[in-house]
LOLOZA-773921 format. One line per field, with one value per residue (C-alpha): x, y negated, z; residue number from 0; residue in three letters. Coordinates in pm, whole numbers, always signed. Each point is the difference from the previous one (the first is absolute). Example, Ala and Ser with C-alpha at 12.3 -4.5 7.8 and 13.67 -1.06 7.14 Angstrom:
X: [+1230, +137]
Y: [+450, -344]
Z: [+780, -66]
k: [0, 1]
r: [ala, ser]
//
This chain:
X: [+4461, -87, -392, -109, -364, +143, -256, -334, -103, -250, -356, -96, -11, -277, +170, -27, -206, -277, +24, -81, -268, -143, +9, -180, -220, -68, +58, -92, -319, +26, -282, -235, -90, -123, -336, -15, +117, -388, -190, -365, -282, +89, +350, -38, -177, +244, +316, -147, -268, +228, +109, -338, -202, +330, -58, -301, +287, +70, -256, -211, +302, +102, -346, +33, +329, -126, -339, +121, +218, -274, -294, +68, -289, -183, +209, -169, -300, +171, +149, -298, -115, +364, -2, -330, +183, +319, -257, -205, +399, +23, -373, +100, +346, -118, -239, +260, +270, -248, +12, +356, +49, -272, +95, +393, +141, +382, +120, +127, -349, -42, +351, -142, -327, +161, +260, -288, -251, +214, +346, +346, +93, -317, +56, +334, -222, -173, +345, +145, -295, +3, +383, +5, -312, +166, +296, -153, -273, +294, +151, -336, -95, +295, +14, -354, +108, +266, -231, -230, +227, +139, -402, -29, +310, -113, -322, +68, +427, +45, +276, +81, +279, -41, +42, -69, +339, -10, -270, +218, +198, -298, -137, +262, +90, -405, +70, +294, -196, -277, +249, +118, -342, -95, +351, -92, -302, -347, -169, +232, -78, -375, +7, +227, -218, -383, -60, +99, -301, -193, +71, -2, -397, -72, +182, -172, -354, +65, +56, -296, -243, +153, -20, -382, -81, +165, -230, -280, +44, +61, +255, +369, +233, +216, +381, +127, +29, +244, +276, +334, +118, -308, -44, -105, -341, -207, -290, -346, -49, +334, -14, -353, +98, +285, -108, +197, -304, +26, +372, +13, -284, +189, +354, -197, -139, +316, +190, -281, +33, +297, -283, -25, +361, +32, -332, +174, +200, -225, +16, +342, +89, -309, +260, +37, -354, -51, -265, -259, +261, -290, -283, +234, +132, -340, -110, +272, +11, -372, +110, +271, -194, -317, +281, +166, -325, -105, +348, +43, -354, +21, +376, -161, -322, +169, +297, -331, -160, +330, +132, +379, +220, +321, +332, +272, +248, -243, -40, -165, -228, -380, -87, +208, -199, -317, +128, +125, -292, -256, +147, +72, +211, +139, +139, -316, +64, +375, -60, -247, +234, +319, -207, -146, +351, +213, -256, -4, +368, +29, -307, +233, +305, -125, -237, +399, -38, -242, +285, +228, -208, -179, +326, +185, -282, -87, +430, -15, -255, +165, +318, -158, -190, +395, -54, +172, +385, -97, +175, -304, -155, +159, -99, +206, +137, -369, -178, -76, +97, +344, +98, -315, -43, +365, -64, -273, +140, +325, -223, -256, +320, +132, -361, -20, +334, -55, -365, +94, -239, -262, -375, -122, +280, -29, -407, +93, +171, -269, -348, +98, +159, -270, -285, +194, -43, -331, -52, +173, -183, -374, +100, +109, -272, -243, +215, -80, -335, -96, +241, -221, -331, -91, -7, -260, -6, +315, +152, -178, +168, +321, +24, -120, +283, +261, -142, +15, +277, +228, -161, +148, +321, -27, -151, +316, +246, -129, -25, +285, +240, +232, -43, +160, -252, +269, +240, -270, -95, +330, +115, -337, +158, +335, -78, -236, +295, +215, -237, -68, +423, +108, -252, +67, +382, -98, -212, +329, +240, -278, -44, +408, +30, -248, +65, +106, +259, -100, -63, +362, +177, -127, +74, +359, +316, +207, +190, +360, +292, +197, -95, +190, +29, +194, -15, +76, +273, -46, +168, +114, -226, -265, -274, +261, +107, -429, -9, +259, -109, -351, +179, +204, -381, -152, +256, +50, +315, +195, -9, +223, +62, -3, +69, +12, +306, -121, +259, +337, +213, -333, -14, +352, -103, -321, +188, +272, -264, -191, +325, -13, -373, +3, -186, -97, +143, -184, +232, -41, -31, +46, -138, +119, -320, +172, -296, -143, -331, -63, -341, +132, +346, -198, -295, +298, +191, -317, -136, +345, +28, -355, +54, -20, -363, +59, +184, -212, +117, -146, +226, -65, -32, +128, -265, +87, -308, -20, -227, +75, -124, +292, +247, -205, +13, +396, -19, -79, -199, +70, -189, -301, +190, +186, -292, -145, +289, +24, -368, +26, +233, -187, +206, +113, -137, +82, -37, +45, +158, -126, +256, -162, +270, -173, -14, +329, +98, -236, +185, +337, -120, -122, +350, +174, -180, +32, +269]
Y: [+2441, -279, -56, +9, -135, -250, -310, +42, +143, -252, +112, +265, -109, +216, +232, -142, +291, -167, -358, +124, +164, -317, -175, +209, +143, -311, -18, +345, +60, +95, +285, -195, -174, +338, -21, -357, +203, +115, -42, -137, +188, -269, +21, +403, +54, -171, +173, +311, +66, -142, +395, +152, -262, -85, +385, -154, -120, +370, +228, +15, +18, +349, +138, -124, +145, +315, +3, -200, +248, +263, -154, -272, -292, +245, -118, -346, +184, +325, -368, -70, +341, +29, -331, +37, +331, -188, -255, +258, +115, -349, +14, +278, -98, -355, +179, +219, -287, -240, +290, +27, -351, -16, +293, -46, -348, +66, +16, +313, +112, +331, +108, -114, +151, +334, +45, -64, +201, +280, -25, -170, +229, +52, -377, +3, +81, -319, -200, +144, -68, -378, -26, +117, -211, -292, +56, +48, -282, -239, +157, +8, -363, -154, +158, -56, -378, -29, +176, -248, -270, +186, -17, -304, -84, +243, -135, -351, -27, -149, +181, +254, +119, +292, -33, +398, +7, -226, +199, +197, -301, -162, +200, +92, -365, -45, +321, -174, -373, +198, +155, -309, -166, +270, -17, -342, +98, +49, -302, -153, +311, -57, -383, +87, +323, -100, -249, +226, +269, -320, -117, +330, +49, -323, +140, +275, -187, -203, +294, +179, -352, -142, +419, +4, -352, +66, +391, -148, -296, +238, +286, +25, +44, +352, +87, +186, +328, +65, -251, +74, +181, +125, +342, +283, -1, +311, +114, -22, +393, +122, +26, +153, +251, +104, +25, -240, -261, +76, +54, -341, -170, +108, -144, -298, +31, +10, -255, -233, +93, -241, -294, +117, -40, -270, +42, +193, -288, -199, +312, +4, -329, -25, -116, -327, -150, -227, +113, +175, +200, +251, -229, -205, +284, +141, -301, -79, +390, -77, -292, +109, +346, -209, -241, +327, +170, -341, -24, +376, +34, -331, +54, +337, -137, -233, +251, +177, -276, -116, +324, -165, +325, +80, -36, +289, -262, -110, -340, -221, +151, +72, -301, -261, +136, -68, -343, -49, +106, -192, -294, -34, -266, -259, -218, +66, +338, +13, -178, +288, +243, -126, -57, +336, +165, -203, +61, +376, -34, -152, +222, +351, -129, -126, +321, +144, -188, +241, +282, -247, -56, +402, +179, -150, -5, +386, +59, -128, +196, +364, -134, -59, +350, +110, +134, -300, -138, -241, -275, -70, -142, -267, -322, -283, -351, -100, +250, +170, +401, -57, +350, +99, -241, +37, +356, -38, -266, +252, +272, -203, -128, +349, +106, -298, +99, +366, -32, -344, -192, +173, +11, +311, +216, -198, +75, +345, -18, -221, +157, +338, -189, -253, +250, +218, -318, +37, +348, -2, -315, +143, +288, -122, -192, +312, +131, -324, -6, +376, +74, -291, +123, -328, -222, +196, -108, -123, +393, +36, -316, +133, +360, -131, -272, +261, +273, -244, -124, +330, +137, -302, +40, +406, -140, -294, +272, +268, -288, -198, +261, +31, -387, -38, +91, +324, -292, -81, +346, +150, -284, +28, +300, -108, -308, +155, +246, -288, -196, +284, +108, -344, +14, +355, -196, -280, +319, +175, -305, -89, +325, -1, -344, -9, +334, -113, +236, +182, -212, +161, -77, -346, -70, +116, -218, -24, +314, -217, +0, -268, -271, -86, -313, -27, -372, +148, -273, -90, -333, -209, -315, -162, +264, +279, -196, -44, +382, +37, -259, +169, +313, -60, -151, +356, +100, +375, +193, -81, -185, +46, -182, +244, -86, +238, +6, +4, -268, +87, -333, -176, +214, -119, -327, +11, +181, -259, -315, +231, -12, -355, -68, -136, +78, +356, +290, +278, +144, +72, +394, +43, +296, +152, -11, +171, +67, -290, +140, -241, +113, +360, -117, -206, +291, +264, -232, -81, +385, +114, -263, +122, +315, +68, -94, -197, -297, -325, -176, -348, -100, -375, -120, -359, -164, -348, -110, -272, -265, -122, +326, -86, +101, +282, +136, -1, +209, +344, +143, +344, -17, +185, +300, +73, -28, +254, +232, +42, +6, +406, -15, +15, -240, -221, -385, -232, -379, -321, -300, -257, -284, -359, -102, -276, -139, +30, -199, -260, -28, -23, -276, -170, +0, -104, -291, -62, -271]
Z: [+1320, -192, -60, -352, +87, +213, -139, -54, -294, -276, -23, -190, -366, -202, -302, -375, -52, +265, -128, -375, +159, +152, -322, -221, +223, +258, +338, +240, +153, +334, +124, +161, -331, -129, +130, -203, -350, -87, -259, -33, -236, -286, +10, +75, -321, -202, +130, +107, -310, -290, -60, -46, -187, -204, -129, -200, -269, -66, +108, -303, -209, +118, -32, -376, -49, +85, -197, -361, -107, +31, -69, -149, -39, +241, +280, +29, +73, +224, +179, +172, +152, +109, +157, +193, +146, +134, +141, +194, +162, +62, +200, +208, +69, +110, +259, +111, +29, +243, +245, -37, +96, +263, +218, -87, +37, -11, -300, -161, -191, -108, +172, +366, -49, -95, +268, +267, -172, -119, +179, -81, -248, -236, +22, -199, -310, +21, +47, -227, -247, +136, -46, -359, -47, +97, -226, -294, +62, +57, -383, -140, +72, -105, -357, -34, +60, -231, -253, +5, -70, -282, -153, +80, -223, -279, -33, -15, -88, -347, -158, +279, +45, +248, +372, +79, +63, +287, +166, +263, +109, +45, +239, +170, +88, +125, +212, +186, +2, +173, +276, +67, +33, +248, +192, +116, +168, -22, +40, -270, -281, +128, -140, -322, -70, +15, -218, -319, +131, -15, -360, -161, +193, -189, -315, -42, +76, -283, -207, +53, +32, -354, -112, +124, -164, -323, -27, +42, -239, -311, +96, +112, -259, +11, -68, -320, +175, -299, +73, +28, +294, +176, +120, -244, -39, +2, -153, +156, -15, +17, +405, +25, -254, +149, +355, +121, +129, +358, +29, -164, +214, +313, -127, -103, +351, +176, -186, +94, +353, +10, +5, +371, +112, +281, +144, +312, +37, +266, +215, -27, +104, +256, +242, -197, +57, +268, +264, -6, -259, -25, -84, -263, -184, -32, -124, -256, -134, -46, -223, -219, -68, -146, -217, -105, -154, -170, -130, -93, -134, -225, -165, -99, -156, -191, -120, -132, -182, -99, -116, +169, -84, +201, -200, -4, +163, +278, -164, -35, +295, -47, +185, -185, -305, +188, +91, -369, -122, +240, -30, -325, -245, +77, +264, +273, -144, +96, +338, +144, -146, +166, +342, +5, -53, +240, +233, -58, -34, +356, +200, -156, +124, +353, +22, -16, +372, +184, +22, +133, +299, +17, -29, +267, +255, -93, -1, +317, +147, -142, +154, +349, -51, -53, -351, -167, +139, +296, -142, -217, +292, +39, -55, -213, +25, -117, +208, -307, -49, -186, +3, -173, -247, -167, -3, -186, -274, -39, -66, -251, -185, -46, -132, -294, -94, -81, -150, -159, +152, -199, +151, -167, +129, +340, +13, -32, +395, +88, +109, +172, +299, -8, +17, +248, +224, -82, +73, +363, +78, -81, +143, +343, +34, -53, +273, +210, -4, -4, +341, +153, -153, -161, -274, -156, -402, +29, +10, -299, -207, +197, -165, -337, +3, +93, -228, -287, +59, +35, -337, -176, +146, -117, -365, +6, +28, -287, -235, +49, +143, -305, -43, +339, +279, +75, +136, +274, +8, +129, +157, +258, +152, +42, +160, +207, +138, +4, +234, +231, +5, +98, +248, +110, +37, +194, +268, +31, +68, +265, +144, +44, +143, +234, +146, +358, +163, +337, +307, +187, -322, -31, +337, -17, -29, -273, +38, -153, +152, -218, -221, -239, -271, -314, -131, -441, -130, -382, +28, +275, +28, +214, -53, +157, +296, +129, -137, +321, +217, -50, +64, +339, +126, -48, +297, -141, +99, -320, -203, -381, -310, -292, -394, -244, -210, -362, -129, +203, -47, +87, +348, +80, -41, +186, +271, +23, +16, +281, +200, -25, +105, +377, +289, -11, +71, -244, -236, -376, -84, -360, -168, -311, -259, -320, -217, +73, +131, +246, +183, +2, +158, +302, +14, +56, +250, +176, +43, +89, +310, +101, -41, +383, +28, +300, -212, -119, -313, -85, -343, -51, -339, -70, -272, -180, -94, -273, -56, -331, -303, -196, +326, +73, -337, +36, +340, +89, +289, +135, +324, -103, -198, +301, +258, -259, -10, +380, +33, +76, +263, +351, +263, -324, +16, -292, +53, -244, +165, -247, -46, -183, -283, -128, +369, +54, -342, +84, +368, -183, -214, +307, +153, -300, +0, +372, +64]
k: [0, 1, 2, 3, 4, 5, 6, 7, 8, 9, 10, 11, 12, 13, 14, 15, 16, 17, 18, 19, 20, 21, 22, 23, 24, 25, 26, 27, 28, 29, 30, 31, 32, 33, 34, 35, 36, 37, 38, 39, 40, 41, 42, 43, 44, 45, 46, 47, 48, 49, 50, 51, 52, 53, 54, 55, 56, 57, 58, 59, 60, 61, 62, 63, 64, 65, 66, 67, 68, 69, 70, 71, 72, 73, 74, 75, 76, 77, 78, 79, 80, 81, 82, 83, 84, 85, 86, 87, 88, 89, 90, 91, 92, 93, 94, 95, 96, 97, 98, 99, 100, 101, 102, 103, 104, 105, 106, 107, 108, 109, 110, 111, 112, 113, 114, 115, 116, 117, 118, 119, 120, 121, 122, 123, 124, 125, 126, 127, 128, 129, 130, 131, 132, 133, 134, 135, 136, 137, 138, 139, 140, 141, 142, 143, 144, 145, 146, 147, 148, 149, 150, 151, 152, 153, 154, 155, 156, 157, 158, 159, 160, 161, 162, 163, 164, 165, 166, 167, 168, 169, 170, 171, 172, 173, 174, 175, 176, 177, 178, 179, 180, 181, 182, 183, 184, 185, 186, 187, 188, 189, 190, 191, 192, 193, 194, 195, 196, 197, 198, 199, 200, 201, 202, 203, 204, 205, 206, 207, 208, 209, 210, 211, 212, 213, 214, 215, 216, 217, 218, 219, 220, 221, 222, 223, 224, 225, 226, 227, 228, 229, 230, 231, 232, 233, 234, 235, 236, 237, 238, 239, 240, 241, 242, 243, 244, 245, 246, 247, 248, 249, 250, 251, 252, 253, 254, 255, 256, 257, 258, 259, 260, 261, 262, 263, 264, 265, 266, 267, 268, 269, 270, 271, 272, 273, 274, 275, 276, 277, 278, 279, 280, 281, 282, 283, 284, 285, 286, 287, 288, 289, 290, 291, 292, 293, 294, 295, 296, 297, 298, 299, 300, 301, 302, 303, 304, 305, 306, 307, 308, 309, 310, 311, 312, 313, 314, 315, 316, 317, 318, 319, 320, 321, 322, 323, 324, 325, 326, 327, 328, 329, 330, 331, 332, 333, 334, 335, 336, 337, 338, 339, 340, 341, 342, 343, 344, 345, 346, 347, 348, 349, 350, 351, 352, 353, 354, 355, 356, 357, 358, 359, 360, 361, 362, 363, 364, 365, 366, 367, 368, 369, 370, 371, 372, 373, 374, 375, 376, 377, 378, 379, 380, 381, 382, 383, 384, 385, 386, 387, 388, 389, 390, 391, 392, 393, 394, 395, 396, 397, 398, 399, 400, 401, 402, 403, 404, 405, 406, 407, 408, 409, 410, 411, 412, 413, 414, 415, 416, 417, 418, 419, 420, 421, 422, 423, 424, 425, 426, 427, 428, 429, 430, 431, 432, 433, 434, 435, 436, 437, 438, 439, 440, 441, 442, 443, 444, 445, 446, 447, 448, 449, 450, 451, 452, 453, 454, 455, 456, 457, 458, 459, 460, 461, 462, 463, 464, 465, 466, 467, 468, 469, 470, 471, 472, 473, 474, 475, 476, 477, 478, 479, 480, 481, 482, 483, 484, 485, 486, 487, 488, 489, 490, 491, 492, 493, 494, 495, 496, 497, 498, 499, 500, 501, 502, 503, 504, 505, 506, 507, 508, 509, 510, 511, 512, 513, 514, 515, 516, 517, 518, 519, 520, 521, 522, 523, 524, 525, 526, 527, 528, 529, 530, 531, 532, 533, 534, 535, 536, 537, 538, 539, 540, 541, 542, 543, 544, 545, 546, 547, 548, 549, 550, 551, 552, 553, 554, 555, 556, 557, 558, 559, 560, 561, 562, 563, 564, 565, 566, 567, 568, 569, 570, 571, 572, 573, 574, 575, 576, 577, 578, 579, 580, 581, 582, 583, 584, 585, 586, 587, 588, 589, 590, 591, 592, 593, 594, 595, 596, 597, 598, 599, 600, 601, 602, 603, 604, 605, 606, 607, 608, 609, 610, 611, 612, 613, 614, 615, 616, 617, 618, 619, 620, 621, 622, 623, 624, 625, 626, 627, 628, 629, 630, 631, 632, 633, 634, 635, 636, 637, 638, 639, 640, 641, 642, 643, 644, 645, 646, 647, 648, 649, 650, 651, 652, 653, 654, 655, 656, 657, 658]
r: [unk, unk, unk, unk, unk, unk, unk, unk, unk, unk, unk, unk, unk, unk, unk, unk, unk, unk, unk, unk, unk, unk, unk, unk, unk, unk, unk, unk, unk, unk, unk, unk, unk, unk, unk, unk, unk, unk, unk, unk, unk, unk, unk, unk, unk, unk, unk, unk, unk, unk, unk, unk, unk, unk, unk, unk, unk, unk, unk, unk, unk, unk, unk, unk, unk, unk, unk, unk, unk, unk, unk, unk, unk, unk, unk, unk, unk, unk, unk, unk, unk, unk, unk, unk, unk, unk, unk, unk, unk, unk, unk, unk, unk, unk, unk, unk, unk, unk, unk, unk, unk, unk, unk, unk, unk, unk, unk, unk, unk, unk, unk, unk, unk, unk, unk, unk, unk, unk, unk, unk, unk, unk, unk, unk, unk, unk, unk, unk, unk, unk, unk, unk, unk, unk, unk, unk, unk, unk, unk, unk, unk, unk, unk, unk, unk, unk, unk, unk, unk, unk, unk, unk, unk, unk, unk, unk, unk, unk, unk, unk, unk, unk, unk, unk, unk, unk, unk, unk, unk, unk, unk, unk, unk, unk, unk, unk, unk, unk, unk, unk, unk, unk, unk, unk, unk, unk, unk, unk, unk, unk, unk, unk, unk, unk, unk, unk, unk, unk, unk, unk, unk, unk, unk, unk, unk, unk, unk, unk, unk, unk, unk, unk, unk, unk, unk, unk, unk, unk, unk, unk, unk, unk, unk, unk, unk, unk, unk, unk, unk, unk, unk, unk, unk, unk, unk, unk, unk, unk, unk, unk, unk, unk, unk, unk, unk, unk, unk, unk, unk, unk, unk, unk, unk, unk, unk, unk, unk, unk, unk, unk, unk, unk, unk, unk, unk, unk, unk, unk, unk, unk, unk, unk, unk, unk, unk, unk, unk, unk, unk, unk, unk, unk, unk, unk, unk, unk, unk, unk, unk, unk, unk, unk, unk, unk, unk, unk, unk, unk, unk, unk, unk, unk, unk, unk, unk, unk, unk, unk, unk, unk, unk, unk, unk, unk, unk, unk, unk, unk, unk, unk, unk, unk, unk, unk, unk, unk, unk, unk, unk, unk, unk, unk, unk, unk, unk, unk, unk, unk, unk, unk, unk, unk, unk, unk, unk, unk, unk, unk, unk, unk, unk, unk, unk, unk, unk, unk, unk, unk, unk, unk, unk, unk, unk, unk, unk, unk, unk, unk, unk, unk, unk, unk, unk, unk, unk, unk, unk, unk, unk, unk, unk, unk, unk, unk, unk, unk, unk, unk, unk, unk, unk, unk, unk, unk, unk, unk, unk, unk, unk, unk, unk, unk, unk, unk, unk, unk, unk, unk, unk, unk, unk, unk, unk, unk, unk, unk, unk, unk, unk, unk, unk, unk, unk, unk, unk, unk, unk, unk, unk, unk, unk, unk, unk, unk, unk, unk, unk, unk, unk, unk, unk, unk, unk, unk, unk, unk, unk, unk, unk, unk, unk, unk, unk, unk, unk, unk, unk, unk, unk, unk, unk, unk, unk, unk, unk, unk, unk, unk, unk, unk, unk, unk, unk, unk, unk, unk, unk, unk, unk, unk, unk, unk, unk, unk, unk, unk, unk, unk, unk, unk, unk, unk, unk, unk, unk, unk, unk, unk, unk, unk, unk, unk, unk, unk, unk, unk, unk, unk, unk, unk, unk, unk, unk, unk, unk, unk, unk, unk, unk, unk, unk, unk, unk, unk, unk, unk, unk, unk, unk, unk, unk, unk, unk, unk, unk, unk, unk, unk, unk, unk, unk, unk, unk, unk, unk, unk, unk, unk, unk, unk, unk, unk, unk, unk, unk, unk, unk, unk, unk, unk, unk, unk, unk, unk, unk, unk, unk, unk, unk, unk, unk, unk, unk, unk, unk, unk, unk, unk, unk, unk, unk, unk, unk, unk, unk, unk, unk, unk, unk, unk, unk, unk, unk, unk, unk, unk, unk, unk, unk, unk, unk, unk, unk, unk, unk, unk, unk, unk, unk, unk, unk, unk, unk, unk, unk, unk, unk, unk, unk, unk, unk, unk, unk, unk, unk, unk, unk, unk, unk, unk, unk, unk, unk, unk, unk, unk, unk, unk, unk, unk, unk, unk, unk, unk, unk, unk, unk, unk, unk, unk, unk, unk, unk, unk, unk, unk, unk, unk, unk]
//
């Protein structure tokens, strides 16, 4: 029989697929570089902090939302009272974060210090908290972004046109940019990443130093809190008289509570720091919680010396008013203005960045805790958690497109999975330090930090349940039961696998009496002739050549060309397929030749395997279907015999041009 394989074969030539790859993403990383992909405290605040202190750009906006259309003028002054609240969260959940970091230096956060603290599945609460925390941040962020740029063109665009309508694209196309900036690896998104954390820090202290110098030099001028387009104002009394002050306080409360997202985000990507991870977290958590209170604190006392109003639409945003508003006329005026919103612009839309280094890290640890598929383990071409972080852009796009991009309805999502985190966090550690009988005070800041924070999450979802908290609030449980049945899946499939058979059975011989192989005949070629060669190597008692007759004048002439083919000796059976049903015509053909139970059938499955995507598009592959359709059968083996096409072309070329 002639050998099809009969020069060496080229080297293997990487798909198209994997050379695209390689270009946009750079060349791979192999594992032992992973130890090199951490980040310093300098660059780790800028990546890792960009989410929570980029909050400062809406934060006191939602509180005003609330309280302006109740209250009125009154909620420059409610503001303040408010803000001091969110800032005493911030104090406790700052404590009860450095512990986090210090006694757990994998990343993971709140979900690791739950599952050891209260088990693998009270666990699932807090990732499934972190996961839709993540999500939303990532939706959050990026509309917040676009938003500003939309201010910054309303407040300073001669002749405007209108560019609201661009705000979903927008985002959407930062979403992907960001994936792809995280995709190459994490030492790259580190260096694009930081430096907008740093300009928006120096944004904002601008702000408040030209705010603090223009106040005390004769006042700060204040918006027309009648324009066109803000939100309804109420009346100063309307709320107290109708009893609504502390139902409003407590929405006001819990729309401000989105100031805190991203502050669980150094826990959560602990892992990241270089060593001592512990000691460098601490330190850096430390950091961006004292720029976060400055920042939230300062956008909220000049909102209420300001009087900046939200606007029905969102824009332009309560800062770019104080910016505006600050800075004044003319062209010193308009440069502070534009730098204060590209910088804002750039800190929401790289604060977007946290999630995409959190959620794969915590997806990674449910999947090796078996309550997420295992495949989001795996690491990338650029070492960084692939699987993870185009989950989480699919899942962000398909969030912008049904609220329209639109922060308000977003914030509503926002703070019950982020103070959820919270909760399980604070309360783990209580759990720490009171099985150990220590830490003393710190059980104290522990049980205030997780009381705290689960009454916000309870006050988040009265308020804002018919303005889309009941999303979050049903989808909690599901995803919960989803976690803990994929893992109650992955317990069974284990349990069945590894279940070892009795020592006497083990130890027995196969218990066959024949062996049979069928080469199945599609087409006479190269890849059927080393299907047969492979075949007669085996050394089984027979061997056979079936087709299945679905065309009949093409079986007579793949019959007659068999008769032809030299140097072997196994004939072609043809059997009748009329329905065309091919995996039940080789299932039945199979089980019937078995039937016995003492019969072994190995069917080998020629597969022409295609280099070029254009000639693979043009071919089918049936290998898999089949090895799927016999899988049931007990003494049934199914193997491919993979055949090189492109290899064989380029050796045909090469003897063409042979002399």
């Amino acid at each position: 029989m002639a050998d099809p394989d009969a020069t060496l074969s080229p080297p293997i030539r990487d798909r198209l697929a994997y050379r695209v790859k390689c270009r946009l993403l750079g060349p791979p990383l192999v594992t032992e570089q992973l130890s090199r992909e951490k980040l310093g405290n300098p660059m780790a605040l800028g990546v890792l902090a960009s989410d929570c202190i980029s909050s400062t750009a809406y934060g006191s906006e939602e509180m005003l939302r609330i309280l302006v259309p109740v209250v009125g003028v009154a909620a420059f002054t409610l503001l303040m009272p408010v803000t001091g609240a969110i800032l005493l969260v911030l104090l406790l959940l700052t404590l009860s974060y450095r512990d986090v970091v210090s006694v757990y230096t994998r990343a993971g956060g709140s979900y690791v210090v739950a599952r050891e603290n209260f088990g693998p599945r009270i666990a699932q609460i807090a990732a499934v908290a972190l996961l839709v925390d993540y999500i939303v941040t990532v939706a959050v962020q990026t509309a917040a972004g676009t938003d500003a740029l939309i201010s910054l063109a309303h407040l300073t665009g001669e002749g405007y046109t209108g560019i609201d309508h661009l705000k979903l694209p927008i985002t959407a196309a930062v979403v992907v940019l960001l994936m792809y900036g995280n995709l190459r690896g994490i030492r790259e998104a580190g260096r694009a990443f930081a430096a907008p954390a740093y300009l928006f820090m120096l944004a904002v202290a601008l702000l408040l130093v030209t705010g603090l110098v223009r106040a005390l030099n004769g006042g700060l001028p204040q918006t027309d809190l009648h324009a066109a387009g803000v939100v309804p104002l109420g009346r100063e009394g309307d709320g107290w008289l109708y009893g609504a002050s502390l139902f409003m306080v407590l929405r006001a409360f819990a729309n401000g509570g989105s100031s805190l997202t991203g502050l669980e985000a150094i826990s959560n990507g602990v892992s990241a720091f270089r060593r001592p991870q512990g000691v460098n977290a601490r330190r850096t958590l430390t950091v961006m919680s004292c720029i976060l209170g400055i920042m939230v604190l300062g956008v909220s006392t000049l909102a209420h010396y300001t009087h900046a109003v939200p606007y029905v639409d969102g824009n332009p945003t309560v800062i770019a008013q104080e910016a505006h508003l600050v800075f004044g006329d003319g062209w010193a005026g308009t440069v502070g203005l534009v730098f204060v919103q590209l910088a804002t612009a750039l800190i929401l839309y790289t604060g977007a960045n946290t999630p995409f280094t959190g959620f794969p890290f915590l997806a990674s640890f449910v999947a090796e805790d078996r309550f997420l598929p295992r495949k989001l383990m795996r690491r990338g071409h650029r070492l960084a958690f692939s699987g993870g972080i185009i989950s989480l852009t699919v899942v962000a796009l398909a969030l912008l497109l049904v609220t329209g991009a639109n922060v308000d309805k977003l914030v509503a999502l926002y703070a019950i999975g982020v103070f959820t985190g919270f909760t399980m966090a604070a309360a783990g550690m209580t759990a720490h330090y009171w099985r150990r009988r220590e830490g003393g005070w710190r059980i104290g800041v522990n049980v205030v930090a997780a009381v705290v924070s689960a009454l916000v999450v309870v006050i988040f979802a009265i308020t804002k349940f018919t303005e889309g908290a009941w999303l979050v609030v049903v989808v909690f449980p599901l995803g919960v039961w989803a976690l803990i049945r994929i893992n109650r899946e992955y317990r069974e499939e284990a349990a069945a696998l590894e279940t070892m058979p009795p020592r006497s059975e083990a130890a027995e011989s196969p218990h066959w009496r024949r062996h049979l192989v069928y080469v199945l005949v599609d087409v006479l070629d190269l890849a059927t002739v080393k299907a047969l060669r492979y075949a007669h190597e085996l050394r089984p008692d027979q061997v056979r050549a079936v087709h299945f007759v679905i065309d009949e004048e093409r079986a007579r002439r793949l019959a007659a060309r068999w008769e032809e083919l030299p140097g072997t000796d196994v004939p072609l059976e043809l059997v009748d397929c009329p329905d065309r049903r091919l995996r039940h015509a080789v299932a039945s053909l199979a089980a019937r030749d078995t039937a016995d139970g003492t019969t072994a059938l190995t069917l080998l499955v020629p597969r022409r395997t295609y280099a070029r995507p254009l000639a693979a598009l043009l071919h089918t592959d049936s290998g898999d279907e089949l090895a799927k359709a016999l899988q049931h059968l007990p003494n049934v083996a199914v193997t491919v015999v993979p055949f090189d096409v492109t290899a064989a072309m380029a050796r045909m070329r090469a003897r063409v041009r042979t002399p």
